[in-house]
C-alpha positions as CSV (number, residue, x, y, z in Angstrom):
1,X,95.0,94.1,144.2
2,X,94.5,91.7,141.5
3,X,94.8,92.9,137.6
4,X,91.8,91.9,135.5
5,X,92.5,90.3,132.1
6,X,91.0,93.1,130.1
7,X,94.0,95.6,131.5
8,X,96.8,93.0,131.3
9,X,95.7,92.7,127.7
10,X,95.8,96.3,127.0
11,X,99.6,96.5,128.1
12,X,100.6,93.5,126.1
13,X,101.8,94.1,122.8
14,X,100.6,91.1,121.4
15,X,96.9,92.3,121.6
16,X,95.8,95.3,118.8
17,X,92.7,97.7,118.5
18,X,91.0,97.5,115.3
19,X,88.2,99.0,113.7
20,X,86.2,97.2,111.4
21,X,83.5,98.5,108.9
22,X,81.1,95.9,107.5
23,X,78.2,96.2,105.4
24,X,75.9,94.2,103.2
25,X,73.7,95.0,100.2
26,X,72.0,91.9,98.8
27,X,69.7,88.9,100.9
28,X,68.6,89.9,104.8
29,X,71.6,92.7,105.1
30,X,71.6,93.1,109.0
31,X,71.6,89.0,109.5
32,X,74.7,89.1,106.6
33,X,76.4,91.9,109.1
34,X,75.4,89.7,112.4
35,X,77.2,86.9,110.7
36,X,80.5,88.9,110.0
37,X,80.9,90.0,113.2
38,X,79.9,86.7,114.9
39,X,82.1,84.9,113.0
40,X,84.8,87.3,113.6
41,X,84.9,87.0,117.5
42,X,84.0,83.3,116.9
43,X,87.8,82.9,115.4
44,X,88.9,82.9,118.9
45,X,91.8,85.6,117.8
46,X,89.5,88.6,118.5
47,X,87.6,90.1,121.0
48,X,84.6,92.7,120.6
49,X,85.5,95.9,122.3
50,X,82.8,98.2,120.7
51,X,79.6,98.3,118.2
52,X,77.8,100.7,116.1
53,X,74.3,101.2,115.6
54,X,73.3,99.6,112.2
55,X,72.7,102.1,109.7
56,X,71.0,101.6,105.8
57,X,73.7,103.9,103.5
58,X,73.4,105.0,100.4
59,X,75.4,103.8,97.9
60,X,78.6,105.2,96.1
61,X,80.6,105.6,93.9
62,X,78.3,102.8,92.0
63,X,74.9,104.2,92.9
64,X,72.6,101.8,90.7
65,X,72.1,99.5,93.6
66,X,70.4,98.7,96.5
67,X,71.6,100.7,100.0
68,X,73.6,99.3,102.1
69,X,73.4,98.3,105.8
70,X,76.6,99.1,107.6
71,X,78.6,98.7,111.3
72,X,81.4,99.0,112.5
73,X,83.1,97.3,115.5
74,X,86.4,98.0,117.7
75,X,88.2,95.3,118.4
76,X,90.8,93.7,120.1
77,X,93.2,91.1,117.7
78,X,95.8,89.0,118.6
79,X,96.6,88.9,114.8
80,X,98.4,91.3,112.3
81,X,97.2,93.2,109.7
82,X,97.4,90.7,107.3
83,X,96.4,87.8,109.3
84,X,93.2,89.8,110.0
85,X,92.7,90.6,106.6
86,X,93.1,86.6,105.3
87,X,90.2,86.0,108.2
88,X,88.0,88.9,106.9
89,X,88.1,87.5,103.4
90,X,87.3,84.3,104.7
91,X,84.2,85.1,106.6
92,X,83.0,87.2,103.5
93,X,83.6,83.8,101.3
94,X,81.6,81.9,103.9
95,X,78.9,84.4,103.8
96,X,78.9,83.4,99.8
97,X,80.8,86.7,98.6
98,X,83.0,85.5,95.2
99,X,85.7,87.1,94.2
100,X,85.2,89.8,91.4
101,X,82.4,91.3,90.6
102,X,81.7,94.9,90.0
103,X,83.6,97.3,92.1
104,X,81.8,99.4,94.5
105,X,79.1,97.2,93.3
106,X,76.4,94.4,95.2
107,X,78.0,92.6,97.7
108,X,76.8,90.2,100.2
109,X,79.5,90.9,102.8
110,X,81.7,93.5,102.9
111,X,84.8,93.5,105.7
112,X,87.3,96.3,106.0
113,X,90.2,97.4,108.3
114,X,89.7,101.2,109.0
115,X,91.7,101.5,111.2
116,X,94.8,99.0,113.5
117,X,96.4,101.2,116.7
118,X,97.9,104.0,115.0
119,X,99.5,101.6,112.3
120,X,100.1,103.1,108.6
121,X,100.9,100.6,106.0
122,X,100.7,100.2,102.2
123,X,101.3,96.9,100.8
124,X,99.6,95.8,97.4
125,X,96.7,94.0,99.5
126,X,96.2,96.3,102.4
127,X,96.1,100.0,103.3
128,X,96.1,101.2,107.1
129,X,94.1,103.4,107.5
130,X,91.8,102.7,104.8
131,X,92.2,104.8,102.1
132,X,88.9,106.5,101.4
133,X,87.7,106.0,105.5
134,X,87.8,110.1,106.0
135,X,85.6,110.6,102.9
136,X,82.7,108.3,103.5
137,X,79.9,108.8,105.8
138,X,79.0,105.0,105.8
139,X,82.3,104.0,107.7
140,X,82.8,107.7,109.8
141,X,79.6,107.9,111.6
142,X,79.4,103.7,112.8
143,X,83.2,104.3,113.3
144,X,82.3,107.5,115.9
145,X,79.3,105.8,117.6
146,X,82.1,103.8,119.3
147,X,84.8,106.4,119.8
148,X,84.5,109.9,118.3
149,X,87.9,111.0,118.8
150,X,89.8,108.1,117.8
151,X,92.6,110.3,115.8
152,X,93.0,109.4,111.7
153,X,96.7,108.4,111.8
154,X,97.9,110.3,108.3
155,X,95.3,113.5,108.9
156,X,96.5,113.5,112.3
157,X,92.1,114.6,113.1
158,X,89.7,113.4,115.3
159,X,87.4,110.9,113.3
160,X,84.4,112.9,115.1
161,X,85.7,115.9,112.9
162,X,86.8,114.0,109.9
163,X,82.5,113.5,109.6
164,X,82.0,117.0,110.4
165,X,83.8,117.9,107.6
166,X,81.8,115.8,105.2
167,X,78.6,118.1,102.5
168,X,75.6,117.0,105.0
169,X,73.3,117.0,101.9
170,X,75.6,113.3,100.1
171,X,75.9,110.3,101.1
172,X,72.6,110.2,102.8
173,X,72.9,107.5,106.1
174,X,69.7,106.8,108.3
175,X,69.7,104.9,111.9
176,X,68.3,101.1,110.5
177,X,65.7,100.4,113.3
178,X,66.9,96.8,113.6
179,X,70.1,97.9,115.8
């Protein structure tokens, strides 16, 4: 019985699941979102395990803006945290994001780690998970399209209840009809 790639990949270490939450606020959003994840399984070091719907988010924490279109995506990465992290910032600076700018404000592309296996980490550059992912509708609900019970690794919950937990009447999110 021959062993398919996908399940010899699963078992070797070298291979990672990650989830990514990207989102876009200024130009064509959903095209700017297309582009991060294309260019992200372009690199060669990933491979697209899972997708979210698109979704238009309200924005916070700096709410005089426009919304947001978010997705998420699961992943399989040959690279380490921080190796995926230099390639996110580099799709979101060839999508024309500059560094700086207001925070939590417009952004063109916007690429995050949520989550990497069951990984915590702090360094100066990168938390794992991310640090606000259980108290934002934007990243919980793409993030359970793909796999509800995925388990927070700190919280030690079910992402599926982490949203379940979040005040129904913020953060409005609305299925963008494009995805």
């Amino acid at each position: 019985m021959a062993i398919s790639s996908a399940a010899l990949r699963e078992t070797d270490p070298r291979y990672h699941t990650a989830f990514i939450s990207i989102g876009s606020n200024m130009g064509n959003k959903v095209q700017n979102c297309q582009f991060g994840i294309d260019a992200l399984i372009r690199s060669g070091y990933n491979v697209l395990r899972g997708q979210s719907r698109f979704y238009l988010t309200e924005p916070t924490e700096y709410p005089k803006q426009e919304w947001f279109v978010n997705v998420a995506v699961k992943i399989e990465t040959e690279l380490d945290p921080t190796g995926l992290l230099r390639r996110l910032q580099t799709i979101e600076a060839e999508a024309g994001r500059s560094p700086g700018g207001v925070r939590f404000g417009p952004r063109i592309l916007d690429m995050d780690i949520i989550l990497y296996d069951d990984l915590v980490m702090e360094t100066p550059d990168l938390v794992i998970p991310h640090s606000r992912m259980h108290k934002r509708r934007f990243v919980l609900q793409p993030v359970c399209d793909i796999d509800s019970t995925v388990v927070h690794p700190v919280l030690k919950t079910q992402v599926g209840k982490l949203l379940d937990q979040l005040d129904h009447t913020e953060q409005r999110i609305i299925v963008y009809p494009c995805g």
